[in-house]
C-alpha positions as CSV (number, residue, x, y, z in Angstrom):
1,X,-30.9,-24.6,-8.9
2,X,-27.5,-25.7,-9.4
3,X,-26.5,-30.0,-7.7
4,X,-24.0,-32.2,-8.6
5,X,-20.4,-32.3,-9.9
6,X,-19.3,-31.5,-13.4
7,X,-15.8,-32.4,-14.9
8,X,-15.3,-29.6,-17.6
9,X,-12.6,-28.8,-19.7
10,X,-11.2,-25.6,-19.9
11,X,-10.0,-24.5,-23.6
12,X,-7.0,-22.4,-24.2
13,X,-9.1,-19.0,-24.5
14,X,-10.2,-19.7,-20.8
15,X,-13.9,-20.7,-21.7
16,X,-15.5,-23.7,-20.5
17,X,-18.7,-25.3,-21.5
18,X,-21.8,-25.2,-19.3
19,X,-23.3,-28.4,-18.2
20,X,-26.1,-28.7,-20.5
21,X,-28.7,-29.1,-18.2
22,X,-28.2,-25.6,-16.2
23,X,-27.9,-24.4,-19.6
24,X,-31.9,-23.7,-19.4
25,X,-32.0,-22.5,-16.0
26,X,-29.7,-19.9,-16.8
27,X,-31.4,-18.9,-20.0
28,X,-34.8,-18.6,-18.6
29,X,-33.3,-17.1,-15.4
30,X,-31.0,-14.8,-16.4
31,X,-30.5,-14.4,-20.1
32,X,-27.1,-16.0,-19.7
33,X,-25.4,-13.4,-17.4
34,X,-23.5,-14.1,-14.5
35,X,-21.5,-13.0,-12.4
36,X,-18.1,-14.7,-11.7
37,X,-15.9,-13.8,-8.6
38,X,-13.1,-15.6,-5.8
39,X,-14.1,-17.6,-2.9
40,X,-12.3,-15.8,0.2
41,X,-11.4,-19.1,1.7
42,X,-10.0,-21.4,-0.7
43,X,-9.0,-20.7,-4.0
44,X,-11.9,-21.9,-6.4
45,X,-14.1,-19.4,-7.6
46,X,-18.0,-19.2,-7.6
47,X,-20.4,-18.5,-10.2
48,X,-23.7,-16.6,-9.4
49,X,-27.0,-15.9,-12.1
50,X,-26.6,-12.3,-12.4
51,X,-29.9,-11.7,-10.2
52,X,-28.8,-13.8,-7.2
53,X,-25.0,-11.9,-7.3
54,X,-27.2,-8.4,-7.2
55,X,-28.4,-9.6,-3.9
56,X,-25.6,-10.6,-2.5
57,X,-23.6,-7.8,-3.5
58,X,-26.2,-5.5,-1.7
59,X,-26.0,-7.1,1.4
60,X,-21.8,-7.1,1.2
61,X,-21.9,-3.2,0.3
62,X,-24.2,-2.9,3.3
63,X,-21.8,-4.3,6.0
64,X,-19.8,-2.0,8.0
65,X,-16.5,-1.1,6.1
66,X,-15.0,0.1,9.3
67,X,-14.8,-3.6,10.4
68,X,-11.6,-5.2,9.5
69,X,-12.9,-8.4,8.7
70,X,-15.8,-7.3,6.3
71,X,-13.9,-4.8,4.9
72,X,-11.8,-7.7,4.0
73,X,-14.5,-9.8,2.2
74,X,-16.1,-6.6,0.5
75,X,-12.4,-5.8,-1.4
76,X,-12.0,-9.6,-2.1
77,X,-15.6,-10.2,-3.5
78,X,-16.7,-7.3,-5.2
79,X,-13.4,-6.2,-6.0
80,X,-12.7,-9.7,-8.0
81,X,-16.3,-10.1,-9.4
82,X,-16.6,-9.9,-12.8
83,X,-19.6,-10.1,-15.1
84,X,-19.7,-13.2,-17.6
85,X,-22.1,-13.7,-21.0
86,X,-22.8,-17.5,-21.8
87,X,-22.4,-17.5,-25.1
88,X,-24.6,-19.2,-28.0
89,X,-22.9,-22.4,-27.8
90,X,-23.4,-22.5,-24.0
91,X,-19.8,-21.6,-22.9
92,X,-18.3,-19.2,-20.5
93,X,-15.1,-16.9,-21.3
94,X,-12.8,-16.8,-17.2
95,X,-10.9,-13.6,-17.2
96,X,-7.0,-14.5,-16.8
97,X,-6.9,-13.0,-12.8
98,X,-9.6,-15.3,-11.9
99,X,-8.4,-18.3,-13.5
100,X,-4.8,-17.4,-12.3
101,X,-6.5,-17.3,-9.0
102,X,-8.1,-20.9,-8.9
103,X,-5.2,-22.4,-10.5
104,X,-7.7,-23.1,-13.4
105,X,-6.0,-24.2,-16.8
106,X,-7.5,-27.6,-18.7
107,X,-9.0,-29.4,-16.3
108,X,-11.9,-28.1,-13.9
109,X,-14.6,-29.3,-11.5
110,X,-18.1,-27.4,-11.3
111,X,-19.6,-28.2,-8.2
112,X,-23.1,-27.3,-7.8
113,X,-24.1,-25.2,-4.7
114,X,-27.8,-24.5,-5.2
115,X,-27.8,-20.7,-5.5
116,X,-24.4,-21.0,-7.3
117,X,-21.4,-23.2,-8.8
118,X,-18.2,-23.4,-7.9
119,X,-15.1,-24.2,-9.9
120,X,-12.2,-25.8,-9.3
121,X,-9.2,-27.0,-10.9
122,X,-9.7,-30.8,-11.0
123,X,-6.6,-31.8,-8.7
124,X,-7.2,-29.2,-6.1
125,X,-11.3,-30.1,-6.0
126,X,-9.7,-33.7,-5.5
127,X,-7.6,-33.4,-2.6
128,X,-9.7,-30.8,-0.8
129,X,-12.8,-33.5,-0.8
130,X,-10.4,-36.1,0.4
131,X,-9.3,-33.9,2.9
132,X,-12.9,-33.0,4.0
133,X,-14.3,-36.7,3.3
134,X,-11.8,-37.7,6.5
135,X,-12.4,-34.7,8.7
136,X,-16.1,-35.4,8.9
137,X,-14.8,-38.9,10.5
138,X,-13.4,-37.1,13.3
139,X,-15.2,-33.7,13.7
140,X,-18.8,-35.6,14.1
141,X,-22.0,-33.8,12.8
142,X,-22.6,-30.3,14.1
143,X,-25.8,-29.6,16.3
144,X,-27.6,-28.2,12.8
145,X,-27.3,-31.2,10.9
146,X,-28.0,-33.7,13.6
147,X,-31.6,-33.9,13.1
148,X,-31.7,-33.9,9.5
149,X,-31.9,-37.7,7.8
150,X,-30.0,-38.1,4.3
């Protein structure tokens, strides 16, 4: 399970360190392989366990392809994911499209998601949360969330 945000740096072979304490999880859960691929909405890219991207990969093959929009998502998600190997010392070599893609060069942000991480280049992950931070002021609390207490 993957919470909370981690600056990382990003070393000029493209490999960032792993925050040591998913280090574990990932070891136990998936011998170090992942699966690293594009967000289709903003330009960060997320970070599955190997395991959990077989899923999700099987439900995207399943959609129908005939559909525009899915069509869309299967060519952008499958078609950019890319399997990764943690290495001994607990870092992760980005392939050059994908950290062309995210903007990624020193510094990053891994944002934890539960099933998955995201990572962002440091400035972008900045102004997007600003961004989002003041939107929730005026968008309110969808119907979902309005019974939950934080």
């Amino acid at each position: 399970m993957f919470r909370g945000v981690n600056n990382i740096n990003i070393d000029v072979k493209g490999r960032f360190g792993v925050p040591s304490r998913f280090r574990e999880f990932l070891a136990n859960h998936c011998s170090g392989e992942m699966v690293v691929t594009i967000d289709t909405e903003e330009k960060c890219l997320l970070i599955y366990p190997r395991p959990d991207w077989d899923d999700i990969q099987r439900r995207v093959e399943n959609l129908p392809s005939f559909n525009a929009v899915t069509r869309r998502v299967q060519r952008l998600l499958i078609g950019h994911a890319t399997d990764v190997q943690m290495d001994a010392n607990g870092r992760v070599l980005l392939p050059p499209p994908l950290r062309t893609y995210a903007n990624l060069e020193k510094k990053g942000v891994l944002i934890g998601q539960g099933k998955k991480m995201e990572l962002w280049d440091e400035t972008a992950w900045n102004n997007k949360r600003d961004i989002w931070v003041e939107e929730g002021q005026t968008l309110g609390i969808p119907q979902e969330l309005a019974g939950l207490s934080l």
